[in-house]
C-alpha positions as CSV (number, residue, x, y, z in Angstrom):
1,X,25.8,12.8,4.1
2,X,24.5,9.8,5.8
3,X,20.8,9.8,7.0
4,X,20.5,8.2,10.2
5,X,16.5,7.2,11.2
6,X,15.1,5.4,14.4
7,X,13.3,2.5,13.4
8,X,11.0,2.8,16.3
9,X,9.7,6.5,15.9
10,X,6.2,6.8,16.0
11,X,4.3,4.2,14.5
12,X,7.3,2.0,14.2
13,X,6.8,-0.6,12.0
14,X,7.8,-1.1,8.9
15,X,6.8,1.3,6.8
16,X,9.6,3.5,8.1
17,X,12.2,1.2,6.6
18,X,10.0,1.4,3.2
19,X,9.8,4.9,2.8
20,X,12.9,5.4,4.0
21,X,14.7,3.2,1.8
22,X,12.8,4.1,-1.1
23,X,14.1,7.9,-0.6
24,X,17.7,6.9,-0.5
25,X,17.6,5.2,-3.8
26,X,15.5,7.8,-5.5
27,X,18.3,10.7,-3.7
28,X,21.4,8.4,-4.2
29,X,22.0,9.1,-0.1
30,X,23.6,6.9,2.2
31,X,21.0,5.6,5.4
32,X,21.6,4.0,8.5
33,X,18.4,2.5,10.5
34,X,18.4,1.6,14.4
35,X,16.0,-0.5,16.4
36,X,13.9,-1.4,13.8
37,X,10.3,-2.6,14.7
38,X,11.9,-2.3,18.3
39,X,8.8,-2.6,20.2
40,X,7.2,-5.0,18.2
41,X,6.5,-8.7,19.7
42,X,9.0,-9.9,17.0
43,X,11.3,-6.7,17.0
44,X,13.5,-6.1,13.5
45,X,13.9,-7.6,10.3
46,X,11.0,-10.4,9.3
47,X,11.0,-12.2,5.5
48,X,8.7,-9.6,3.9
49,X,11.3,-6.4,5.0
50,X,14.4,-8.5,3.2
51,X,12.8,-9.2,0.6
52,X,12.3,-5.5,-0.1
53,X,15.5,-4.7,1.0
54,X,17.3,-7.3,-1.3
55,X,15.2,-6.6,-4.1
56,X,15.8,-2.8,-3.7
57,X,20.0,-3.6,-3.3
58,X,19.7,-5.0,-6.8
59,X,17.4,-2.5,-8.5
60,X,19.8,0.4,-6.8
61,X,23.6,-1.7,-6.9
62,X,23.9,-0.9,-3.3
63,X,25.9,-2.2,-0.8
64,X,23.8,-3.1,2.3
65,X,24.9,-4.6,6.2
66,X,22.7,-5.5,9.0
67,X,20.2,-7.8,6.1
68,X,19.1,-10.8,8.1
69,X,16.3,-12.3,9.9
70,X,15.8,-10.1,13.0
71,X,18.6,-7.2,12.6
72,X,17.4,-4.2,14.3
73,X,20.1,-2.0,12.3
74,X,20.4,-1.8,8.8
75,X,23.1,0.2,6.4
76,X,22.0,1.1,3.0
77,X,24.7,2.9,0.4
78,X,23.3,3.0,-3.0
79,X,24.5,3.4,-6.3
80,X,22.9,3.9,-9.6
81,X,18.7,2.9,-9.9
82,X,18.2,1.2,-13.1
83,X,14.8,-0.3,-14.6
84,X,14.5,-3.3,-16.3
85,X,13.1,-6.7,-15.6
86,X,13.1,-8.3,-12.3
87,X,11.6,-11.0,-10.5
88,X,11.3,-11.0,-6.6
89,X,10.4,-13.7,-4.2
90,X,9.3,-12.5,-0.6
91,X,9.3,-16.5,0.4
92,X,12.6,-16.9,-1.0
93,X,14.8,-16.6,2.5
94,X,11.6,-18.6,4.2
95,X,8.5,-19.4,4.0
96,X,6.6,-16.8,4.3
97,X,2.8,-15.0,2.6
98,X,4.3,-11.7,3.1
99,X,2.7,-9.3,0.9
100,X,3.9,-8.3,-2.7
101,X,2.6,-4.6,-2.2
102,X,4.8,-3.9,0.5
103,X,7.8,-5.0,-1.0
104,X,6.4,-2.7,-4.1
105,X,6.0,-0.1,-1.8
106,X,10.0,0.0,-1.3
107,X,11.0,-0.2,-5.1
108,X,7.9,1.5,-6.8
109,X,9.1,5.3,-6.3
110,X,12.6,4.7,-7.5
111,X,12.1,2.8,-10.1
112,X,9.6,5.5,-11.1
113,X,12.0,8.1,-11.5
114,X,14.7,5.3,-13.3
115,X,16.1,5.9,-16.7
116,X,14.0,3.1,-18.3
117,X,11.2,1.5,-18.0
118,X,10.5,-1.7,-16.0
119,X,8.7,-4.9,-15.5
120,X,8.6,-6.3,-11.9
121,X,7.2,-9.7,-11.4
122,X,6.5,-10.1,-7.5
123,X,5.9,-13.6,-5.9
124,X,4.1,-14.1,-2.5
125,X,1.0,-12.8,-0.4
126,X,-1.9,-10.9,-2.5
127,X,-4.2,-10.7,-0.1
128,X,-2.9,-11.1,3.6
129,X,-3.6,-9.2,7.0
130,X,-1.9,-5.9,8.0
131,X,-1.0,-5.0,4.3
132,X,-3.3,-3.3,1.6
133,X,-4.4,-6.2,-1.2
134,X,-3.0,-6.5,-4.9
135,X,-6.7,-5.1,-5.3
136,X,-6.0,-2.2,-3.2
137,X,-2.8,-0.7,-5.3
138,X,-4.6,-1.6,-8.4
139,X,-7.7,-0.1,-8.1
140,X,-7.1,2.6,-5.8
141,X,-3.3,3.9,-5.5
142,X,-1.9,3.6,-8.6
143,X,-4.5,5.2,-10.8
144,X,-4.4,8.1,-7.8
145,X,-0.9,8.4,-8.6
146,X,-1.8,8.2,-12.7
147,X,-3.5,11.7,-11.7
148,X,-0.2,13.0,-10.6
149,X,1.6,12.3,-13.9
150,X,3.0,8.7,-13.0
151,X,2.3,5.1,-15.7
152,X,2.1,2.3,-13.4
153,X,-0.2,-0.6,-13.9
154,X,-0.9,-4.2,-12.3
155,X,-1.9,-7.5,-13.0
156,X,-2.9,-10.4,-11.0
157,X,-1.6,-14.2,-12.3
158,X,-2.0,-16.2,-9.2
159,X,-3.8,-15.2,-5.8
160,X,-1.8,-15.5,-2.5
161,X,-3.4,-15.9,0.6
162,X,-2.5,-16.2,4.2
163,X,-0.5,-19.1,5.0
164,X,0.8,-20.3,1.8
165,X,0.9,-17.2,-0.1
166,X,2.1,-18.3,-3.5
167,X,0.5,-15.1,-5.3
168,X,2.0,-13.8,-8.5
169,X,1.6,-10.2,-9.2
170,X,3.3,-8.3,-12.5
171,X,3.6,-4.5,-12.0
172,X,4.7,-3.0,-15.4
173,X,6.4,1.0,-14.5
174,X,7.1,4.0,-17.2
175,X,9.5,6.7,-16.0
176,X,7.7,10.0,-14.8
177,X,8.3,13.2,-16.3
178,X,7.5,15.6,-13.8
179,X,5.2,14.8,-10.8
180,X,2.1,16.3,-10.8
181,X,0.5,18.1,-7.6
182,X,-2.8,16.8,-6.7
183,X,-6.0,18.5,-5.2
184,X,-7.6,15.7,-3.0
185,X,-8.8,18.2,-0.5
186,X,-13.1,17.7,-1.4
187,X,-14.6,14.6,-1.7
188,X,-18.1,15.5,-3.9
189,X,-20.9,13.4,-4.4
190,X,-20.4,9.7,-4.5
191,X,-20.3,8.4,-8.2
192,X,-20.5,4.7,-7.9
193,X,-19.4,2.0,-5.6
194,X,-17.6,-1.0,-7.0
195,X,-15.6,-4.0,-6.1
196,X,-14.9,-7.6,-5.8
197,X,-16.3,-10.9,-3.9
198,X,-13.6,-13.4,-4.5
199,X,-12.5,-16.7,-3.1
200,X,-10.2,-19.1,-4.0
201,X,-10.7,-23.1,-3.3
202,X,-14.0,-23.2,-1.4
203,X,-17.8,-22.9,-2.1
204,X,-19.1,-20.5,-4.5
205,X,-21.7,-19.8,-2.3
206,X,-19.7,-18.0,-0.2
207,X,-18.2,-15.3,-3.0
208,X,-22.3,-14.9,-3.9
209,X,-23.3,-14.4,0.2
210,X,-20.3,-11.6,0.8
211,X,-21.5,-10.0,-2.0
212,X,-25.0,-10.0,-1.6
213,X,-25.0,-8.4,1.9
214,X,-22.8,-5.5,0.6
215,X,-25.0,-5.0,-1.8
216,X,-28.3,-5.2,0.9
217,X,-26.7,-2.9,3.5
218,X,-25.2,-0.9,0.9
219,X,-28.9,-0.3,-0.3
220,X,-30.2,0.0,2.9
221,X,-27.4,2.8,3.9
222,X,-26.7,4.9,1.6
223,X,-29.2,4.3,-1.4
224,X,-26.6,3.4,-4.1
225,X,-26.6,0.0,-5.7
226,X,-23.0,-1.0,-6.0
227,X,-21.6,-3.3,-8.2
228,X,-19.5,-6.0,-7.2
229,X,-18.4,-8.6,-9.2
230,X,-17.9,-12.2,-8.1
231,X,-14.5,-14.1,-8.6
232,X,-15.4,-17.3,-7.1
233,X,-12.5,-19.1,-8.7
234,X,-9.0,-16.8,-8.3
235,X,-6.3,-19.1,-8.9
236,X,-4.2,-20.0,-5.8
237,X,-2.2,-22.7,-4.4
238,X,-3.9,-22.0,-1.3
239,X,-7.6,-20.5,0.4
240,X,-9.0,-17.4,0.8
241,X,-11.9,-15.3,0.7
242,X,-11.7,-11.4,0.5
243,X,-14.6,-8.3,-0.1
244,X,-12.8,-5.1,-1.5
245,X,-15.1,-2.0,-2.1
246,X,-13.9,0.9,-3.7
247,X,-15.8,4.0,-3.5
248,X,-15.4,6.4,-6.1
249,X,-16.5,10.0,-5.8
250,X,-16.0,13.5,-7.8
251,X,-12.9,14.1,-5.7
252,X,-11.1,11.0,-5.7
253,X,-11.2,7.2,-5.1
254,X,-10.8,5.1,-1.6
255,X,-10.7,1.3,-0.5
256,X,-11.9,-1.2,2.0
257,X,-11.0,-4.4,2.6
258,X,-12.5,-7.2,5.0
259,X,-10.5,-10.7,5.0
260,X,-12.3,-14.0,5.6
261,X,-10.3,-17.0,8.2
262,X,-11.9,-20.3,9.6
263,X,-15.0,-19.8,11.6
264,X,-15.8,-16.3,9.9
265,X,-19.2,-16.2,7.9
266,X,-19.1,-14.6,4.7
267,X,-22.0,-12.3,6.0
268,X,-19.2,-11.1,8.6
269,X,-16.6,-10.1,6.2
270,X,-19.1,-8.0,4.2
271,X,-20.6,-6.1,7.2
272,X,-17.1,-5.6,8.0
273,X,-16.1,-3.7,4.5
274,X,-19.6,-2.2,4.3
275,X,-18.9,-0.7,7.8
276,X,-15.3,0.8,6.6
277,X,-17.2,2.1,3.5
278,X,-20.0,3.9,5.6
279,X,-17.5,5.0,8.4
280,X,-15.9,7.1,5.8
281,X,-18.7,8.2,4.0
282,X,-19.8,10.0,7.6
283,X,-17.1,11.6,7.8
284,X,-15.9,14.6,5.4
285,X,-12.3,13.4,4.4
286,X,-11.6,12.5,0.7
287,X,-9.9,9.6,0.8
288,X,-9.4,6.6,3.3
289,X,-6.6,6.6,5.9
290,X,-4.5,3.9,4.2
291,X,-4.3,5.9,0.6
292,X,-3.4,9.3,2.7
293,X,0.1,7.5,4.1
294,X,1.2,6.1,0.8
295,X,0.6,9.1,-1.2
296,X,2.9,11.1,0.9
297,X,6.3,10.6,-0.7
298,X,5.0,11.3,-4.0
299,X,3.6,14.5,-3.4
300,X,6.6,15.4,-1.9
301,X,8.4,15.5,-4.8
302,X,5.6,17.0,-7.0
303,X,6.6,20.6,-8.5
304,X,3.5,22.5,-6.4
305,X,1.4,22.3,-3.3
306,X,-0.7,18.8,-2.8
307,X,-3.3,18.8,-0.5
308,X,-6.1,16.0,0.7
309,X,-8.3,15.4,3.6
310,X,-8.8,12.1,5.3
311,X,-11.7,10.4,7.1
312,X,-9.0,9.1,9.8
313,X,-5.4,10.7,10.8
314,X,-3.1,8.0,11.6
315,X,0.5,7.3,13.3
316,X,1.4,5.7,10.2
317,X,0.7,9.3,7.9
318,X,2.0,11.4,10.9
319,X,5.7,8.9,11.3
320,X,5.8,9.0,7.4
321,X,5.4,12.6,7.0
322,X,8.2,12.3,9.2
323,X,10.5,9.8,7.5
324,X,10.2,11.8,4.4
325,X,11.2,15.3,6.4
326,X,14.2,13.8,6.6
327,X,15.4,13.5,3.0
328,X,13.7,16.3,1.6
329,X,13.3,19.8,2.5
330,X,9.4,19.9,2.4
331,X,6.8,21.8,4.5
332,X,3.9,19.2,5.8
333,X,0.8,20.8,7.9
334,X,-1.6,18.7,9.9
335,X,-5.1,19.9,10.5
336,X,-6.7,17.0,13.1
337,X,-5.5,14.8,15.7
338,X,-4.2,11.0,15.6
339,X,-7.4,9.4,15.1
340,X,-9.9,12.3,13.8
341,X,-10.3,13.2,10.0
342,X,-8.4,15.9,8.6
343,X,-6.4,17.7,6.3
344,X,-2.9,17.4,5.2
345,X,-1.0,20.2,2.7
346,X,2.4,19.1,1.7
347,X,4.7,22.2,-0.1
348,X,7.8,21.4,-1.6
């Protein structure tokens, strides 16, 4: 039976075609998407969605309509998933730094439940506005979902940053056995604070200023001394400058990000991680908004009850909770309003 989904349901953006797409792989069930990203300035398909959609057509043998530049609908009928080695190229309809982790985000469940294992080479933006950095799913996401029973891990070859992208990122998957539940419901005391300064093609100076302010308000806030190493020369056909902190604490980890552009002083994009980091910290949630939306279709397929609390509810966890109601028969409960922290139990 055919699942039919409107692309402009809550949050409305593309992580509703992800998800969704994703799920009919893994479940071998027919979709149908309307009005994608319809109230969005540039309303359906853009490079970075067909370049998941095309990537996941090969990985699943499926037959797909409506993929092109700006298609509100889309038809997806797939086959058979099957691991193995690929090589993807969101640039490769047009030019475009659209990011390699949200094209991952389309392929990564079904390929984790494939027959064999698989080696994904992914070619475009890194580190790029509106989508969590190659840092972000390495650090933070997959080894959340390495506590759940999944064997995913992530290198970085080239850096990609916003406009040229260029990035090369190599994402090596093992087939889970059975999906763990996971308990991410009490934060504990914080057990270090980590992360990276790095820059590609400008001063050094600039890596070593980001990092230092961390480190001073960092000090100055919440008493911990965090370590954050410099990468003042990432390899990249383009430049970039980026501060990701990770805070890990006795009940799991979480990730900020702050992006540098023209005109933006390095002391700015640290104030603006450090500020993330400290938000969260004042609240009592576990993990940070971003993780509790993507871990959602995993735990919906783990064996028991998962459970978390967030410093933020979002529309992007409440319209994914959604998308993934759709495919599977699974209970979700929200404690907390859109844009308060709170607690999220998902029962299989």
């Amino acid at each position: 039976m055919t699942v039919t989904i409107d692309g402009s349901y809550g949050e409305g953006g593309g992580q509703i075609l992800r998800t969704a797409l994703g799920l009919s792989a893994l479940l071998g069930r027919d979709v149908e998407i309307e009005r994608i990203r319809a109230g969005r300035e540039k309303p359906g398909l853009r490079p970075q969605h067909l370049a998941g959609i095309r990537a996941l057509a090969r990985i699943a043998g499926a037959k797909v309509e409506g993929d092109e530049i700006g298609s509100q609908s889309l038809s997806f009928s797939p086959n058979k998933v099957r691991g193995g080695v690929y090589r993807f190229n969101v640039a490769e309809e047009r030019g475009s730094a659209g990011a390699v982790t949200l094209v991952l985000q389309v392929i990564l469940l079904p390929l984790c439940f494939s027959s064999s294992s698989s080696e994904v080479t992914l070619l475009g933006g890194t580190h790029v506005p509106w989508s969590p950095p190659f840092h972000y799913l390495s650090m933070v996401l997959l080894p959340t979902l390495v506590r759940m029973g999944f064997c995913c891990e992530a290198e970085i070859d080239k850096w990609g940053w916003y406009p040229k992208g260029g990035g090369v990122v190599r994402v090596k998957i093992v087939p889970v056995g059975e999906v763990q539940s996971i308990d991410l419901s009490t934060r504990g005391r914080p057990r270090r604070i980590f992360g990276i300064s790095g820059i590609s093609n400008l001063p050094a100076h600039i890596a070593l200023r980001q990092k230092e302010r961390a480190r001073q308000r960092i000090k100055e806030r919440l008493r911990l001394v965090p370590d954050i190493q410099i990468m003042d020369n990432a390899p990249s056909p383009g430049q970039g400058t980026v501060l990701f902190l990770v805070l890990e604490s006795e009940g799991g980890l979480s990730g900020f990000t702050a992006l540098g552009r023209r005109g933006k002083r390095a002391e700015e994009v640290a104030d603006e991680a450090v500020q993330q980091l400290i938000g969260h910290i004042n609240s009592e949630g576990c993990i940070d908004p971003h993780l509790s939306d993507q871990v959602i279709p995993f735990a919906a397929l783990a064996k028991g009850k998962s459970v978390f609390t967030t410093s933020r509810i979002t529309r992007h966890l409440l319209t994914n909770i959604w998308v993934v109601k759709q495919f599977l028969d699974v209970w979700v409960e929200v404690e907390g309003g859109e844009g308060e922290a709170g607690r999220v139990e998902i029962h299989p």
